[in-house]
N, C-alpha and C positions, 0 to 999 in steps of 0.2 A: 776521214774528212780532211780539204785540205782548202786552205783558203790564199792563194797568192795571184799572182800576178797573169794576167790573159794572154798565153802564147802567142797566139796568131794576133792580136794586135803589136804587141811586142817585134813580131818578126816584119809586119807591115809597117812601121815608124822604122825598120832600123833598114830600111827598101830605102825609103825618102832620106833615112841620114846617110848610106855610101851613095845615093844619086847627089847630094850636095855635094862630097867631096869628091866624087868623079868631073864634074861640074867644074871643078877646080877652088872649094873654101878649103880653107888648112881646117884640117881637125881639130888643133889647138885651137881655132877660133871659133867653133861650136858649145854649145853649151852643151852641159849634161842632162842627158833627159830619163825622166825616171818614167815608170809606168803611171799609166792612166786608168784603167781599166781592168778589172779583178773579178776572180771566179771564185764560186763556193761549187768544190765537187764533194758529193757524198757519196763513199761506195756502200751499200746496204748487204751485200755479200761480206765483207771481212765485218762489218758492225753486227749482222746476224751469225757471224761466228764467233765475234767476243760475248755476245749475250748481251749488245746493247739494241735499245729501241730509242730510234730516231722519232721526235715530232714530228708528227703531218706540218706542224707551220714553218718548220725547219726546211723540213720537203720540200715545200712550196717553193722556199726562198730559194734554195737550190740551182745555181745554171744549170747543171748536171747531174743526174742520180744514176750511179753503174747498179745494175741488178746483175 
């Protein structure tokens, strides 16, 4: 199970942060931006090999479930 930060948004904000400084803003004049946007992936293959069982309401919440 792992719960962090949503790649492809991640790589799609940092599109718009080198187009601003292509643009010509200093870097140093940008703010730091943190993410937005977060994934719960479960993989049910390595948890059905540790001998756990995942909740169905777990499941649901899931963005992702690997079988």
């Amino acid at each position: 199970m792992s719960y962090g930060a949503d790649y492809n948004d991640l790589f799609r904000r940092a599109a718009a942060y080198v187009d601003k400084i292509l643009r010509g803003a200093k870097p140093e004049d940008l703010p730091v931006e943190q993410p937005i946007s977060f994934a719960l992936v479960i993989n049910l293959t390595t948890a059905k090999a540790l001998g756990l069982e995942i909740p169905a309401m777990l499941l649901a919440r899931a963005d992702e479930v690997i079988e």
